[in-house]
C-alpha positions as CSV (number, residue, x, y, z in Angstrom):
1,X,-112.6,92.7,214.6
2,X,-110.9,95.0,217.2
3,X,-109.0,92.9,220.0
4,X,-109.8,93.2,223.8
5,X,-106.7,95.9,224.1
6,X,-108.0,98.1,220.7
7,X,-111.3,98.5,222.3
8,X,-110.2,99.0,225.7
9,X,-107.9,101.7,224.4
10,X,-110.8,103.4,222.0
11,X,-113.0,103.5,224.8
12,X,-110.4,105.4,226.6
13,X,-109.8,107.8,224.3
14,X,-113.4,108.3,223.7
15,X,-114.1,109.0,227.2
16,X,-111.0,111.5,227.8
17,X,-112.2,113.1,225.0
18,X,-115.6,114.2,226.4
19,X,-114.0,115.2,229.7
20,X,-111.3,117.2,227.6
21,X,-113.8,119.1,225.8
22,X,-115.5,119.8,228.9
23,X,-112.7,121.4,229.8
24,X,-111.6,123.0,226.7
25,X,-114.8,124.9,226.6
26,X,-114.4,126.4,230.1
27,X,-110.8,127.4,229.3
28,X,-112.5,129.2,226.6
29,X,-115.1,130.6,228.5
30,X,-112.7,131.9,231.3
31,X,-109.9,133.4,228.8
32,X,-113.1,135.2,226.5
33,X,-114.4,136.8,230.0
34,X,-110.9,137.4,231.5
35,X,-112.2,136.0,234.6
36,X,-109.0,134.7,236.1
37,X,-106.3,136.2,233.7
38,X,-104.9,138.5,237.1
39,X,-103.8,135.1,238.2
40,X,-101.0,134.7,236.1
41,X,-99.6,131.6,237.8
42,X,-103.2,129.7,237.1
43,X,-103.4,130.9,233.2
44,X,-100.1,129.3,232.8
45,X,-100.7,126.3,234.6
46,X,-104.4,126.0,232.2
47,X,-102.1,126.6,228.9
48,X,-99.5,124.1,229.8
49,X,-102.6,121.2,230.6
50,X,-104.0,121.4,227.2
51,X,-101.0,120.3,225.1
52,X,-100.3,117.5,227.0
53,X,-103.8,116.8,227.2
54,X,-104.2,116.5,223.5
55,X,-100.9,114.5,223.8
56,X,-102.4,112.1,225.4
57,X,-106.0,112.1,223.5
58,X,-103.5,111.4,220.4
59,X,-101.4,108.7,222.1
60,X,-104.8,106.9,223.0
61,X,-106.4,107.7,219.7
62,X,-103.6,107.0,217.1
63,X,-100.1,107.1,218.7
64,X,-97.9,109.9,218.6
65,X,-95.3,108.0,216.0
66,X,-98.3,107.1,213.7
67,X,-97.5,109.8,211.0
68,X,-100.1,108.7,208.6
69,X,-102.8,110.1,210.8
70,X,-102.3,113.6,209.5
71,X,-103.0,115.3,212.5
72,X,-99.6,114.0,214.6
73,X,-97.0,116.2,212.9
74,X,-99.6,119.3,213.0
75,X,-100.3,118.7,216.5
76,X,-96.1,118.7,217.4
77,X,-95.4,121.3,215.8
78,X,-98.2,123.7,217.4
79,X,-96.4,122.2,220.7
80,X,-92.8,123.2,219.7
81,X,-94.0,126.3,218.1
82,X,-96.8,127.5,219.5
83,X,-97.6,126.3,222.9
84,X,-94.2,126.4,224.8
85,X,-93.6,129.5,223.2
86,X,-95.8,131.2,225.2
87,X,-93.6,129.8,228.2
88,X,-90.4,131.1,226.3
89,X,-92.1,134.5,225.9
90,X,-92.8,134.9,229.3
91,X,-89.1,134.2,230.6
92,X,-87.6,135.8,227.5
93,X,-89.2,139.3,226.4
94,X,-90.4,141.9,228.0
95,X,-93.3,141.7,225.2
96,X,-96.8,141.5,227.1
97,X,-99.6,139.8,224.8
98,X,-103.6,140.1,225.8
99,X,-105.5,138.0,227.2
100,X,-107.6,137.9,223.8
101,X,-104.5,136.6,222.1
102,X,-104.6,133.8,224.4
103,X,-108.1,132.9,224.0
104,X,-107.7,133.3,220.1
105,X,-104.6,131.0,220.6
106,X,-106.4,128.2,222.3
107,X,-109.4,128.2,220.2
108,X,-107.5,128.4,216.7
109,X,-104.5,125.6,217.8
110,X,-107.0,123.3,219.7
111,X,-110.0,123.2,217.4
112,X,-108.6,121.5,214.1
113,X,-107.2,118.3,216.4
114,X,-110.6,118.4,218.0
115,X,-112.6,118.5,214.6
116,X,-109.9,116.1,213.3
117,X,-110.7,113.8,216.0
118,X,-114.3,113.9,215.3
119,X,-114.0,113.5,211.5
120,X,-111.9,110.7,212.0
121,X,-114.4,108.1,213.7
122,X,-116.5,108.8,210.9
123,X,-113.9,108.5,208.4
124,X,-111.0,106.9,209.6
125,X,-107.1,107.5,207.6
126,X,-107.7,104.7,205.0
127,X,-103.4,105.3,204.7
128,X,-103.3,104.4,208.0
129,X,-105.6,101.3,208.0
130,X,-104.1,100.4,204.6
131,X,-100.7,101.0,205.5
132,X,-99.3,97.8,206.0
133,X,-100.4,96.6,202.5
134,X,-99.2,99.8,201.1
135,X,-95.4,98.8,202.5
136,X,-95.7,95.7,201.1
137,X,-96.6,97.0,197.4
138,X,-93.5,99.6,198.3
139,X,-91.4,97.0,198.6
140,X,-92.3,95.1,195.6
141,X,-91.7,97.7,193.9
142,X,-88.6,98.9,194.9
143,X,-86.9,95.4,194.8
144,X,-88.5,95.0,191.2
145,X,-87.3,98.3,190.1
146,X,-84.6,99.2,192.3
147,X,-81.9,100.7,189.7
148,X,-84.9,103.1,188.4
149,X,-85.6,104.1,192.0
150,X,-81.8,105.0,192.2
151,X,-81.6,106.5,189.1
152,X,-85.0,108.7,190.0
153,X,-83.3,109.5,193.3
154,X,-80.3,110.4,191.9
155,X,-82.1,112.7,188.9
156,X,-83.4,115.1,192.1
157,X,-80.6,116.0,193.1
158,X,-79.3,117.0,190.4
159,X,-82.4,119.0,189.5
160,X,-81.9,120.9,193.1
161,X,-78.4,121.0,192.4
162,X,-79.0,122.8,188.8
163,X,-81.6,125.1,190.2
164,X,-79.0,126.2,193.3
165,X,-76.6,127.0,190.7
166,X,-79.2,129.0,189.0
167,X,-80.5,130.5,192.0
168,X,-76.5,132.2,192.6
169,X,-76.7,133.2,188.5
170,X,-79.6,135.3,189.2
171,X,-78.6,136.4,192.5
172,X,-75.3,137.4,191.2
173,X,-73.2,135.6,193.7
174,X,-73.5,133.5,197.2
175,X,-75.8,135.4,199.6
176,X,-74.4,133.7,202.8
177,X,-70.6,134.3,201.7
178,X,-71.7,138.4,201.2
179,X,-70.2,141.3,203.7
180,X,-74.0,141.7,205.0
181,X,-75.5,137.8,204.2
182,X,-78.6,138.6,205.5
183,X,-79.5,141.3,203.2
184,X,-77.6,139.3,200.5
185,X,-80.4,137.0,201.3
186,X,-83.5,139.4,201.2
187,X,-82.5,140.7,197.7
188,X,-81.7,137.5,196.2
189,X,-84.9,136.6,197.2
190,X,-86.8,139.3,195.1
191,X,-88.4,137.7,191.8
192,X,-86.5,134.3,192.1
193,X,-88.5,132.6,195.1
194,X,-89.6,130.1,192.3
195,X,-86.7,129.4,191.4
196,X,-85.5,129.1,195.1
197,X,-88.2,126.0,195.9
198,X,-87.1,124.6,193.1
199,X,-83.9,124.2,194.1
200,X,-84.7,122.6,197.8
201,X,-87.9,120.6,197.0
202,X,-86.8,118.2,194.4
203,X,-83.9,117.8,197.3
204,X,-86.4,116.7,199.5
205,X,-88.0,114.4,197.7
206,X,-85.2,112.6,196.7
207,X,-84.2,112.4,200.5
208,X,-87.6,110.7,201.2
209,X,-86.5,108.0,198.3
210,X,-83.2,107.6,200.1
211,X,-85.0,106.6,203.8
212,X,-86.8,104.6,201.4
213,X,-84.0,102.6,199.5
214,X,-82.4,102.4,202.9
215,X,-85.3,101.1,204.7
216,X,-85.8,98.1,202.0
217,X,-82.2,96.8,201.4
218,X,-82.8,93.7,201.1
219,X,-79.1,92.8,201.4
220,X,-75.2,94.1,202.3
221,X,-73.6,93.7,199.2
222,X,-70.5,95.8,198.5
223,X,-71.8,98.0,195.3
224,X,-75.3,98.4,197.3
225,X,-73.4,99.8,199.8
226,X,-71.5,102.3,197.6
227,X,-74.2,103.4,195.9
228,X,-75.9,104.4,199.5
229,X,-72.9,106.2,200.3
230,X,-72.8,107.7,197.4
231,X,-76.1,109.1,197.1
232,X,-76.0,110.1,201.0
233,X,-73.1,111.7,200.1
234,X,-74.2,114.0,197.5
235,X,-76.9,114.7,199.5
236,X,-75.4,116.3,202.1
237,X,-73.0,118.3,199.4
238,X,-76.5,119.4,197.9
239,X,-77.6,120.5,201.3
240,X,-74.9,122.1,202.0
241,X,-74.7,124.1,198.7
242,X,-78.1,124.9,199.1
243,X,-77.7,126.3,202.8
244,X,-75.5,129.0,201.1
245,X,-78.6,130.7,199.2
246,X,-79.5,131.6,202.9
247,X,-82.2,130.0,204.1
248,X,-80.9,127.1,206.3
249,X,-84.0,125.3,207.1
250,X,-85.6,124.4,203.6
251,X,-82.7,121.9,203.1
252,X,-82.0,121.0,206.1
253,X,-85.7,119.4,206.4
254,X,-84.1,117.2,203.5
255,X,-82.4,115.2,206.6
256,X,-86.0,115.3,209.0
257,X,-87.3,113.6,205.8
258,X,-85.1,110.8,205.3
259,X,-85.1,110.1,208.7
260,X,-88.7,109.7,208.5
261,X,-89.4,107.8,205.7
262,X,-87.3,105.3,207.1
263,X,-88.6,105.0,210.0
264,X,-92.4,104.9,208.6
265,X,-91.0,102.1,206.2
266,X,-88.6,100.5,208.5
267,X,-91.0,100.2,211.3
268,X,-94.3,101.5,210.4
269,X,-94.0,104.5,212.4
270,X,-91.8,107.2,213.8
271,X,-90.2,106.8,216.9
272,X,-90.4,109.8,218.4
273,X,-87.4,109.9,221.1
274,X,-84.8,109.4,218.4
275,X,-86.3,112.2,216.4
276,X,-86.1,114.7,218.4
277,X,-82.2,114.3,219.0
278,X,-82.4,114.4,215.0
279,X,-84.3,117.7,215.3
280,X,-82.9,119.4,218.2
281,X,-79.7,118.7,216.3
282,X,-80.8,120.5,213.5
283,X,-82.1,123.1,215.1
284,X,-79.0,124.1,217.1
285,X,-77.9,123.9,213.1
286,X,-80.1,126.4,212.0
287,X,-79.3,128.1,214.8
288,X,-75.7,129.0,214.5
289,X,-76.6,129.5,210.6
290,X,-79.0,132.0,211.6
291,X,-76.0,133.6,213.3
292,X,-73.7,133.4,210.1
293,X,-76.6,135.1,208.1
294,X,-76.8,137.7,210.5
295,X,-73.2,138.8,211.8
296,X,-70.9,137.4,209.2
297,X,-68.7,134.4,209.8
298,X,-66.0,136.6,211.5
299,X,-68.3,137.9,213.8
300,X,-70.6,135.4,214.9
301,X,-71.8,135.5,218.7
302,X,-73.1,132.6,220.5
303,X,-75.1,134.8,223.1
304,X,-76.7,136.4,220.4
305,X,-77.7,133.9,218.2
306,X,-79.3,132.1,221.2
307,X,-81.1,134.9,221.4
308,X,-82.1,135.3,218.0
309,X,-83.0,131.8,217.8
310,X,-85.3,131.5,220.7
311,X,-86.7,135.1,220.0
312,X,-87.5,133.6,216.3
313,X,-89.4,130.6,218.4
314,X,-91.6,132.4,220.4
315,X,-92.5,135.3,217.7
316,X,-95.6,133.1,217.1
317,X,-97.9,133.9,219.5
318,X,-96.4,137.6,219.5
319,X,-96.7,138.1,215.8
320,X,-100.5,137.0,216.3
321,X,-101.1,139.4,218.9
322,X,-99.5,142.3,216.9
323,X,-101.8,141.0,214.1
324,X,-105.4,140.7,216.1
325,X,-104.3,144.1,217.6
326,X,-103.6,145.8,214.0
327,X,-107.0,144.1,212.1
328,X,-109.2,144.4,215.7
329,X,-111.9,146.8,213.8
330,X,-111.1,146.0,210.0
331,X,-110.3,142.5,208.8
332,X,-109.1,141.7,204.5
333,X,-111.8,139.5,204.1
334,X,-110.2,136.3,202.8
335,X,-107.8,138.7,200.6
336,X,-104.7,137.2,202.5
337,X,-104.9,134.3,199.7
338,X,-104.7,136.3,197.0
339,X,-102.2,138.5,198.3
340,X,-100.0,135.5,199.0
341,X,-100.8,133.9,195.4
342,X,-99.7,137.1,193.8
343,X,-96.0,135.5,195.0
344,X,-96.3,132.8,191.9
345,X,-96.3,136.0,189.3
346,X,-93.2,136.7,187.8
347,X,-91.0,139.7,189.2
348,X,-90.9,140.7,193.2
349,X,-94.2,140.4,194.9
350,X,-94.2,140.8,198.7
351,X,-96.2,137.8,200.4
352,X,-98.6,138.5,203.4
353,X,-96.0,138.6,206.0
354,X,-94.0,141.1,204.0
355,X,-97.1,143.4,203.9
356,X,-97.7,142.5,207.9
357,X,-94.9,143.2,209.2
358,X,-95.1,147.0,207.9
359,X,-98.9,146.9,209.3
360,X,-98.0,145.9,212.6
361,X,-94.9,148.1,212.7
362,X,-92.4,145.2,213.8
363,X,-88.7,146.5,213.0
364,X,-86.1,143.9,212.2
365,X,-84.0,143.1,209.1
366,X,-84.9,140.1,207.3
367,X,-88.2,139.6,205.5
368,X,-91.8,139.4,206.8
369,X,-93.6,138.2,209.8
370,X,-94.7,135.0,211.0
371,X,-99.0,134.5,210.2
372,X,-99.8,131.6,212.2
373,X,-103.1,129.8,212.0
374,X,-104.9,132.0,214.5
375,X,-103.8,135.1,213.2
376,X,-104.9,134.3,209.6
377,X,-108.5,133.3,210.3
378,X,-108.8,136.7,212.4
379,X,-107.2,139.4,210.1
380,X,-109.8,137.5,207.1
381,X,-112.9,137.6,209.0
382,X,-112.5,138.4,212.7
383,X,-112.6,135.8,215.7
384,X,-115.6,134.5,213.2
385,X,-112.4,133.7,210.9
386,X,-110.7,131.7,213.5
387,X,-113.0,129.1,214.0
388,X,-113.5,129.2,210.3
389,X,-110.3,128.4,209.5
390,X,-109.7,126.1,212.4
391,X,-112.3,124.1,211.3
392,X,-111.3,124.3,207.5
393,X,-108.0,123.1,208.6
394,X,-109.2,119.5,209.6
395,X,-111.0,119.3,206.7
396,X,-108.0,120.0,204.7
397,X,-106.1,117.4,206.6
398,X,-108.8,114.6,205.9
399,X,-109.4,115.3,202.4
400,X,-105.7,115.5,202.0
401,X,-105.4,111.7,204.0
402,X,-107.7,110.4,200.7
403,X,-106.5,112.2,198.0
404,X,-102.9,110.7,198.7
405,X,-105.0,107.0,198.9
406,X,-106.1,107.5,195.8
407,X,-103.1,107.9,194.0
408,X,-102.4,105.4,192.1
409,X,-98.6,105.0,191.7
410,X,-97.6,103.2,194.8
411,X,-94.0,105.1,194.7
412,X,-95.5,108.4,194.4
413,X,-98.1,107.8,196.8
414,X,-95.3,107.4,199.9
415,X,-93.4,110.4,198.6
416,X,-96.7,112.2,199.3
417,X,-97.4,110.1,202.4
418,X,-94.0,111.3,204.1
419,X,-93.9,115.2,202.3
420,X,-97.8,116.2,202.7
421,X,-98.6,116.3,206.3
422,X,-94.7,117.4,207.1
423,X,-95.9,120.7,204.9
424,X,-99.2,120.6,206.2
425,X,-98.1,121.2,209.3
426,X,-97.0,124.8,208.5
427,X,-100.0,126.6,209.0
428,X,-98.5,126.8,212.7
429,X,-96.4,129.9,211.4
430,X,-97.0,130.2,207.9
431,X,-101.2,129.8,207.8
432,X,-103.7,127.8,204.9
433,X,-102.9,130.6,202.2
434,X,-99.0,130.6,202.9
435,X,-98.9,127.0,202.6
436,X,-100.7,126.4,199.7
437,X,-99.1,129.2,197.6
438,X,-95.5,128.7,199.0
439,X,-95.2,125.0,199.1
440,X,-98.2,122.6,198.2
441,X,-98.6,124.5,194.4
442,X,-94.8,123.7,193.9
443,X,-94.5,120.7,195.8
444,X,-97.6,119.3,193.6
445,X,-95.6,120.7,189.9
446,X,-92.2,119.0,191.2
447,X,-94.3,115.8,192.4
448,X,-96.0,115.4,188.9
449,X,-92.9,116.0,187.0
450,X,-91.2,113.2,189.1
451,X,-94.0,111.0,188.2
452,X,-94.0,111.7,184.7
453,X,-90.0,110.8,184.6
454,X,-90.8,107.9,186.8
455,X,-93.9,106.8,184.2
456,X,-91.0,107.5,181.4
457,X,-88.5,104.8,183.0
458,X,-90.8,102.3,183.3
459,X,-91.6,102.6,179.8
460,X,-88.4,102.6,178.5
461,X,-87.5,99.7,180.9
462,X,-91.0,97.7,179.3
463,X,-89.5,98.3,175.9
464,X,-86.1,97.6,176.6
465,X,-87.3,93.9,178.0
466,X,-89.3,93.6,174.9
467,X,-86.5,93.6,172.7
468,X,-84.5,91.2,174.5
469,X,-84.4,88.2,173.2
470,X,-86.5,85.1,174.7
471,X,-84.3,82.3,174.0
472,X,-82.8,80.3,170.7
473,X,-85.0,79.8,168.0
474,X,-85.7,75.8,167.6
């Protein structure tokens, strides 16, 4: 039975949500005609109500810390990466994007929380409504099996620790310590990108198993304690050594991960204000490794890595403007996928942003463009494509919600809880194909070996107690 302030509180969302779409659809209507787009001032004023609006259809629908609703993280990160940077654009770059882009924007960002809304009243996120049982199960689990859980922890790194090293064999050296890092980095890249995940994911996961130790200490001993410190330790050493291959973010996301699966297990959600110091921390991180990779460490410049950094923010909604230009008359016709599953074959295969960013005739050193959500759907099939894969999105995002239910390992199952939707999210600048191909495929072979190690110490640890013996014989 809901309580008086649950069903005040669904009836609220319920009802903002039919005035929202009432408005959604005119903002639709008005950026497909171009009606008002001379009014500048307006537009902007439009494009700024929406994200807060769905802010606040999630805050009364779910809660914006409730990270077992799929949609939360999705719906940030369009915000942080999508939606303001049209803001940053306009104060930023001299680059003018059409109107069309705008309306392509709204439609593609907008849709999947809307659909997602809809699909959840008719099949609500059984991890959410089976969440508390789920951390009690966790916790059984972990206090039953607690040196296995270190062990397992302790295992992944040293599995993304092996495949750094390897990463530098086959590169022939440190990228980021190179006279020109950034090339160092594209090159290196060529034919070992396999081997690259490899080296950060298993990283990652152990960093959710970490948030999760911490989150169920059950006391303060001294050799708990060490152990902690030494696994955080390592952990930032691993990070570290893996930030040198050149791209900074992959393991840096090691740290957004413990941090949330702490918080999710700690408190049963993510409080939001404390993780965005955490992010905006790491960002300014990324940011002045971004400058390293680009100028060298001798000749790093703080003006122009700002620069850099915000220009590599708002590229989103530029990149899909150069795209919906480029494809206006002739689209691949859903060949993106298998242009960006061709990455998985062995030697160098240029992704989809690779190919783009020749296509579009963007000039910059690095690798390929950006293909957010929006932009996918519409060089596959048109603006046809963008509802299409706006609408496929939320889909994903449900089925996703059961498929992790249904796994039956209760360990494995908040691994997945914190690491799916945190991917998921992607599509904001890397689209459904990107994704997929670049990080649920590999996420998904690391995941199973993990549970096939895990399945193996609890074996052994069954057999080991069998031997022991029971008592003395009478």
């Amino acid at each position: 039975m809901l309580s008086i302030s649950n069903k005040f509180r669904a009836a609220s969302s319920s009802c903002f949500f039919l005035v929202y779409l009432f408005i959604y659809t005119l903002s639709l209507l008005f950026f497909y005609k171009n009606i008002w787009w001379k009014l500048e001032g307006i537009a902007y004023l439009v494009w700024l109500f929406h994200p807060l609006a769905l802010l606040l259809l999630a805050s009364l629908r779910w809660g914006i810390g409730k990270f077992t609703v799929f949609i939360i993280p999705f719906l940030l990160m369009s915000i942080a990466f999508y939606w303001s940077s049209i803001f940053l654009l306009d104060y930023f770059s001299p680059y003018e994007i059409a109107a069309s882009t705008y309306y392509i924007g709204l439609a593609g960002i907008t849709t999947p929380v809307l659909i997602y809304y809809l699909l959840d009243y008719l099949f609500p996120s059984p991890l959410a409504r089976n969440f508390g049982s789920l951390r009690g199960r966790l916790y059984e689990f972990v206090s039953t099996h607690q040196q296995i859980v270190y062990l397992l922890t302790l295992l992944s790194v040293f599995v993304s620790i092996f495949f750094t090293l390897l990463f530098f064999i086959k590169a022939g050296g440190i990228p980021l310590l190179a006279d020109n890092p950034e090339q160092a980095r594209v090159e290196a890249m060529k034919g070992a990108g396999l081997i690259h995940r490899l080296s950060y994911l298993p990283l990652q996961m152990a960093a959710i198993l970490l948030g999760i130790i911490v989150a169920f200490r059950s006391n303060k001993t001294a050799s708990k304690k060490k152990g902690i410190v030494f696994l955080a330790s390592l952990m930032l050493f691993t990070i570290f050594l893996n930030m040198l291959t050149g791209p900074r973010a992959s393991p840096l996301w090691a740290l957004i991960y413990l941090y949330i699966s702490y918080e999710l297990f700690r408190h049963q959600k993510v409080r939001i204000r404390h993780g965005v110091s955490i992010v905006v921390a790491i960002l300014a991180l990324v940011a002045i490794m971004g400058g390293v990779r680009y100028s060298g460490l001798e000749e790093v410049n703080l003006a122009d890595t700002v620069e850099r950094f915000v220009n590599r923010i708002y590229m989103n909604p530029v990149n899909t403007d150069r795209i919906v230009r480029t494809f206006e008359t002739q689209t691949l016709e859903g060949n993106s996928f298998w242009i960006d599953l061709a990455v998985l074959k062995p030697g160098f295969q240029p992704d989809l942003g690779t190919i783009l960013k020749e296509k579009v005739g963007a000039e910059f050193d690095g690798g390929g463009i950006t293909v957010p959500l929006p932009a996918e759907g519409y060089l596959n099939y048109g603006m046809t494509g963008v509802w299409v894969y706006a609408v496929a999105f939320a889909f994903i995002l449900k089925l996703a919600e059961y498929l992790v239910h249904f796994v039956p390992n209760v360990l494995l199952k908040s691994i997945l809880l914190v690491i799916t939707p945190l991917q998921l999210m992607g599509v904001v600048t890397m689209g459904i194909s990107g994704i997929i191909v670049k990080t649920i495929i590999p996420s998904l072979v690391v995941a199973s070996a993990l549970y096939i190690l895990l399945l193996t110490m609890l074996t052994i640890k069954v057999l080991i107690q069998k031997r022991k013996p029971h008592g003395k014989p009478a």
